[in-house]
C-alpha positions as CSV (number, residue, x, y, z in Angstrom):
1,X,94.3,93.0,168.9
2,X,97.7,94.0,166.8
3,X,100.5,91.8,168.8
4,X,103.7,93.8,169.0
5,X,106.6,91.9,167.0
6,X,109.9,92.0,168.0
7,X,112.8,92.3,165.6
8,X,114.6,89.1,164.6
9,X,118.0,87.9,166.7
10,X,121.2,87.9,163.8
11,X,124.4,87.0,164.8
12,X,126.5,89.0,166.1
13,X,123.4,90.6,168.3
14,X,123.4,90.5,171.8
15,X,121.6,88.6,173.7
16,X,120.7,89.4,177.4
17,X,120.9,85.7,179.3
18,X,118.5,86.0,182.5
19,X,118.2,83.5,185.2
20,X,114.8,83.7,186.9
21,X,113.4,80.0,187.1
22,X,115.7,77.3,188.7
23,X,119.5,77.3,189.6
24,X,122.1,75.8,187.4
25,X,123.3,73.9,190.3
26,X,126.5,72.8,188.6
27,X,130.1,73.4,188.3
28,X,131.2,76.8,187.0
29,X,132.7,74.6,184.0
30,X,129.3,74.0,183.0
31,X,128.8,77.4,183.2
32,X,131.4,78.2,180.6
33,X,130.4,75.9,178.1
34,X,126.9,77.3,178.3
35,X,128.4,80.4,177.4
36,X,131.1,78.6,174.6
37,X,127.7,77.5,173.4
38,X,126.3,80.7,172.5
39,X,129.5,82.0,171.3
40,X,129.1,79.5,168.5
41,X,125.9,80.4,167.5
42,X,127.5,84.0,166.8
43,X,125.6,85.9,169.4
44,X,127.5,87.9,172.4
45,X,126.6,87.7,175.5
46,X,125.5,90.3,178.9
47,X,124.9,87.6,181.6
48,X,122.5,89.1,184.5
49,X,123.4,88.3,188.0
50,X,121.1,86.0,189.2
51,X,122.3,83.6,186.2
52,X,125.0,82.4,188.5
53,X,123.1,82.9,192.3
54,X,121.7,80.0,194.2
55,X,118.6,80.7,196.5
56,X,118.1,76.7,197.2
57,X,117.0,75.5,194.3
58,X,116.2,79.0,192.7
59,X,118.4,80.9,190.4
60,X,118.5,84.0,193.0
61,X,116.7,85.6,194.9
62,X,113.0,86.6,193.5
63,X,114.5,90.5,193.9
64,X,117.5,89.1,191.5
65,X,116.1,87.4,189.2
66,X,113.1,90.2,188.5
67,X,115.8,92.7,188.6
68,X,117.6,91.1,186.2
69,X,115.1,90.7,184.0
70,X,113.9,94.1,184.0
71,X,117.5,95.3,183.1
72,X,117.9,93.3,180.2
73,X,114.8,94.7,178.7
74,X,115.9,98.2,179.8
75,X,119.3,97.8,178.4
76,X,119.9,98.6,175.0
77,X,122.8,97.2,174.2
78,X,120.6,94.2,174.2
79,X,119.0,92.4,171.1
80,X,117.1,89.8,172.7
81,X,116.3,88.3,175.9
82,X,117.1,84.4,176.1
83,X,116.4,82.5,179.7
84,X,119.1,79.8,181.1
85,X,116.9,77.4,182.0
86,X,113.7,76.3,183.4
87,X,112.9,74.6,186.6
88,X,110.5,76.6,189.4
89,X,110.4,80.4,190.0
90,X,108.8,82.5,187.3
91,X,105.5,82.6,188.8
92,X,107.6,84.0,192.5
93,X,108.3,87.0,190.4
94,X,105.2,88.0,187.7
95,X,104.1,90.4,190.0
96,X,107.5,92.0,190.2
97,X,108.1,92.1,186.5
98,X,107.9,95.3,184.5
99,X,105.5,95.2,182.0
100,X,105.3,98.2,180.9
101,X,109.3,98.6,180.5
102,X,108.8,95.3,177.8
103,X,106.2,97.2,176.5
104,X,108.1,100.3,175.6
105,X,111.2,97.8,174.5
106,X,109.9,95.3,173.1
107,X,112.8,92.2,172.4
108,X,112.8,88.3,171.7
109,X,112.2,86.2,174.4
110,X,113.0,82.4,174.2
111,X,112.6,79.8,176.8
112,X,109.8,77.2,177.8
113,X,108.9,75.3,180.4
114,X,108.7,77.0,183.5
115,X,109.4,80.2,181.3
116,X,105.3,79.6,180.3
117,X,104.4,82.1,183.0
118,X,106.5,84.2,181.2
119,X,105.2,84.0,178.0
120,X,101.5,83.9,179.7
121,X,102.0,86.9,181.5
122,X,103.3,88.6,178.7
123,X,100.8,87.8,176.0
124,X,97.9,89.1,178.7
125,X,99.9,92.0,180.2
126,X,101.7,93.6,176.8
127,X,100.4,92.1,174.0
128,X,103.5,90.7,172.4
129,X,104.9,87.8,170.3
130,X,107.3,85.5,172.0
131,X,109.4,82.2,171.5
132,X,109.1,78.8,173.0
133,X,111.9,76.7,172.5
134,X,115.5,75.5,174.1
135,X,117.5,77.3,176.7
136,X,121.5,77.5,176.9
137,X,121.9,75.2,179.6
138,X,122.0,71.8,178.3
139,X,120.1,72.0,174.8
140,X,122.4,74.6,173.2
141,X,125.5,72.4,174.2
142,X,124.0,69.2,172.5
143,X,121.7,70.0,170.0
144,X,120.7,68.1,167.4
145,X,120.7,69.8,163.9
146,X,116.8,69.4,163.6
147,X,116.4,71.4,167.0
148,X,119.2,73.8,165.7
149,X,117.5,74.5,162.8
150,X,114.3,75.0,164.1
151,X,115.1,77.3,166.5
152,X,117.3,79.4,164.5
153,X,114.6,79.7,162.0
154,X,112.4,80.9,164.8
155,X,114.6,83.3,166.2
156,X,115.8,85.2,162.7
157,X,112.8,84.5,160.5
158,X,110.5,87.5,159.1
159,X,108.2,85.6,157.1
160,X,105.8,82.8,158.4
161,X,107.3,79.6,159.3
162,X,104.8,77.7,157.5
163,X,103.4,73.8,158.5
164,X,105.4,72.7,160.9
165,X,107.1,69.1,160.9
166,X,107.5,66.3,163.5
167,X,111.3,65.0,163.6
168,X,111.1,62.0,160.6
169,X,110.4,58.7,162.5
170,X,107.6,60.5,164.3
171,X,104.0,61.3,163.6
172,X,101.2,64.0,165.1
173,X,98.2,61.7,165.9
174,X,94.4,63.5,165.2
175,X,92.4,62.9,168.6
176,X,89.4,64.8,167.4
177,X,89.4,66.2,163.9
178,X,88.7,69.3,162.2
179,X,90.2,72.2,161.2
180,X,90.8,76.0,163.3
181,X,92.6,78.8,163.3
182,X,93.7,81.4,166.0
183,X,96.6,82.6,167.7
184,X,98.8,79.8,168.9
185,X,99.2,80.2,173.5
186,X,100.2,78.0,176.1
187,X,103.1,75.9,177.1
188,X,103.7,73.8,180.0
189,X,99.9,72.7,181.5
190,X,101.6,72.9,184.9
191,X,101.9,76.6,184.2
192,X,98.9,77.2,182.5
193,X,97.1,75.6,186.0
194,X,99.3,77.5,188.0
195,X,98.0,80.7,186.7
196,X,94.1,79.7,187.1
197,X,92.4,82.4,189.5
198,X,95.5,84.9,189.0
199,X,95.9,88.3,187.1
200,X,98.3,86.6,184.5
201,X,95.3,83.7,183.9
202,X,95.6,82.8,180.3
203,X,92.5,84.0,177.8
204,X,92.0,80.8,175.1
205,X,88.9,82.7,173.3
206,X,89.0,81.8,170.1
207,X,92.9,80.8,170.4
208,X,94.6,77.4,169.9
209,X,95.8,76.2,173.1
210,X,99.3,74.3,173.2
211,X,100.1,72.0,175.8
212,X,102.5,69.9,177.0
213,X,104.4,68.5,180.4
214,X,107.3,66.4,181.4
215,X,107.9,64.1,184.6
216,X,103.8,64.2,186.1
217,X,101.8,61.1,187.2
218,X,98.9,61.1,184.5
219,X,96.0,61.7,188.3
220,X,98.0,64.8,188.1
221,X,97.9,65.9,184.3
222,X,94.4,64.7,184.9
223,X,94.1,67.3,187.5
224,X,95.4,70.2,186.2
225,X,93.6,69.3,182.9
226,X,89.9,68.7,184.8
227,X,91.6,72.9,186.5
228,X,91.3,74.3,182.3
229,X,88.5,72.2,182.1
230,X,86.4,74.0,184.5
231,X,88.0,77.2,183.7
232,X,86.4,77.0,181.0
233,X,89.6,76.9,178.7
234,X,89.0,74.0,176.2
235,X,84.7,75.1,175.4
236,X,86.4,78.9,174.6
237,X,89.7,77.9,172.7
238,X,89.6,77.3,168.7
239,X,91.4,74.5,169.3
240,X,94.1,72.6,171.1
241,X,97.6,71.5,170.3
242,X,99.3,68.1,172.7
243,X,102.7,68.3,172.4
244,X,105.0,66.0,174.5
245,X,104.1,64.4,178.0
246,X,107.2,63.0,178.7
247,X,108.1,60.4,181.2
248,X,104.3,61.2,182.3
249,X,103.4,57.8,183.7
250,X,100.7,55.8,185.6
251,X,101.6,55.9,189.6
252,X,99.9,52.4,190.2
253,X,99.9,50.3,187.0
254,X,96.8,48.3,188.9
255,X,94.3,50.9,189.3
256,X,95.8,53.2,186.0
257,X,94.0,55.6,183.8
258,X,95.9,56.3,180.9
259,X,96.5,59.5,178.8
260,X,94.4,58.7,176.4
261,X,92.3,58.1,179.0
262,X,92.1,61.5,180.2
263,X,92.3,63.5,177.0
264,X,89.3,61.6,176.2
265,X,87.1,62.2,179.3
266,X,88.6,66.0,179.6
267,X,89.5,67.5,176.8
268,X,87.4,65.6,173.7
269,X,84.2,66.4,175.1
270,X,84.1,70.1,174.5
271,X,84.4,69.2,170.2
272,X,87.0,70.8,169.7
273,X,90.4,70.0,167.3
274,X,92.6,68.2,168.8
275,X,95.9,67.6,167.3
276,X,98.5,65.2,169.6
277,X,102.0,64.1,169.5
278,X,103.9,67.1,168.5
279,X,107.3,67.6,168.9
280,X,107.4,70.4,171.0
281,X,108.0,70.8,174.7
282,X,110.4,68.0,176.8
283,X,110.8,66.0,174.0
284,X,114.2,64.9,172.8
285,X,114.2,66.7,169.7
286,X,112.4,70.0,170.2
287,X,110.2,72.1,167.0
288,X,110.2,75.7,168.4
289,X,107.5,77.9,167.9
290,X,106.3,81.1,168.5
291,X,103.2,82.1,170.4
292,X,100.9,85.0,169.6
293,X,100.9,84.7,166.1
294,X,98.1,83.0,164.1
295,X,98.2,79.3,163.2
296,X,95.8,76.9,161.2
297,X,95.0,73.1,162.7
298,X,94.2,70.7,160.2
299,X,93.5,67.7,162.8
300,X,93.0,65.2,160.3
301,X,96.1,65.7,157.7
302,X,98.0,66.5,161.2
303,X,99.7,69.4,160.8
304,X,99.8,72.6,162.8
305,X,101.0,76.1,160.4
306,X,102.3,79.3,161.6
307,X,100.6,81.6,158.9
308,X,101.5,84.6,160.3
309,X,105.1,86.6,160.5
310,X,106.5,86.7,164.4
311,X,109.1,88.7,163.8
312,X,109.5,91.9,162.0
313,X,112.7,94.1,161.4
């Protein structure tokens, strides 16, 4: 299958900011700098509704924030589609979401986390490339120039962004080696569970699956992992890509499995390459990526490389 591409983000573009996972919960200041943020990254702004709604601890109403993000796909005044944050909510909507209106205007889309059933439902439903990466709220307002970098080279790039590096001080680790190739999927293994059993269920065939998490007891990573496991995700994927589990700890130190634990009961058996300790996900400083394009695992030397464009103008 030929993933549709959409056109790289240049400044001065547009970008549509959508709000369908969490609410910002914070002080319209906050608010403003988020959008002094992107100011200073050259893009202009069309803010949907739901970016500055509170449903408890949702960013709007599920009506809002579908409608919202339906819009911004429809409008075409705008470039690219960039979420405000992550949280809980996208999966409330999926069934909502107009899939064929991306189809038939196809545009960026950057966010991660919660934004996986996003980029899940979107990969199965339309066939298109899209980013995972850091939102507005929070990450844009103190980024780090490796983070700036790499997503900025993610988001404007037309040729393939080649072997990816860790930040320097930091290393991938090979948990099983060998060497695959396939289009790069996943996200956040909370999301990827979640979507077990639905319509938006993620296909690994022959793919290299990317996972990561932030802020689970490791009996519950081991859950959702044992969920993939029986799916029957990590015997059909290429290969599988750990990026960060952070503040993912032991509940009781006394009767703890660790991580390395797990990976090796759950995931190692099925002989696949495994490739750990990526910078990517809810880790400090973030390598963004984009998923649906074709990438090579070299478990062994430790590096993961986009070989294929995600962008095209």
């Amino acid at each position: 299958m030929n993933m549709i591409k959409p056109k790289p983000l240049r400044r001065g573009d547009t970008i549509g900011l959508v709000g369908i996972s969490g609410a910002l919960h914070e002080p319209e200041t906050r608010f403003e700098k988020m959008l002094e943020a992107i100011d200073a990254l050259g893009y202009k702004v069309i803010v949907a509704d739901s970016c500055r709604e509170e449903y408890g601890y949702l960013s709007g109403t599920d009506a809002s924030r579908a409608k919202g993000l339906n819009q911004m796909f429809r409008d075409d005044r705008v470039d690219a589609v960039v979420c405000m944050r992550g949280g809980y909510g996208v999966t409330r909507i999926l069934d909502r979401v107009d899939f064929d209106v991306i189809r038939a205007n196809p545009k960026l889309l950057l966010g991660y986390s919660d934004i996986t059933a996003l980029h899940t439902a979107i990969h199965e439903k339309v066939g298109m490339v899209t980013i995972h990466g850091p939102m507005p709220d929070r990450a844009w307002m103190e980024f780090d120039d490796f983070s700036r970098r790499s997503m900025l080279r993610a988001l404007t790039s037309t040729e393939p962004l080649g072997t990816l590096y860790n930040p320097e001080g930091t290393a991938p680790k090979c948990v099983v080696p060998g060497r695959c190739e396939g289009r790069l999927v996943g996200g956040n293994l909370s999301l990827i569970a979640a979507l077990c059993g639905t319509p938006y269920q993620l296909n690994p065939e022959g793919k290299v699956l990317l996972l990561e998490d932030v802020g689970e007891y490791v009996y519950r990573l081991d859950s959702m992992l044992t969920q993939l496991r029986l799916a029957g995700m990590f015997e059909r994927c290429a290969g599988v890509v750990l990026g960060g589990f952070t503040n993912c700890t032991e509940e009781y130190e006394r009767y703890a499995l660790h991580l390395e634990d797990v990976i090796r009961d759950i995931i190692v058996p099925a002989g696949k390459p495994v490739l750990a300790n990526l910078s990517i996900g809810h880790t400090p400083v973030k390598i963004t990526v984009p998923l649906g394009v074709n990438c090579a695992v070299d478990a062994e030397a430790g590096t993961l490389t986009i070989t294929e464009a995600a962008l095209e103008d």
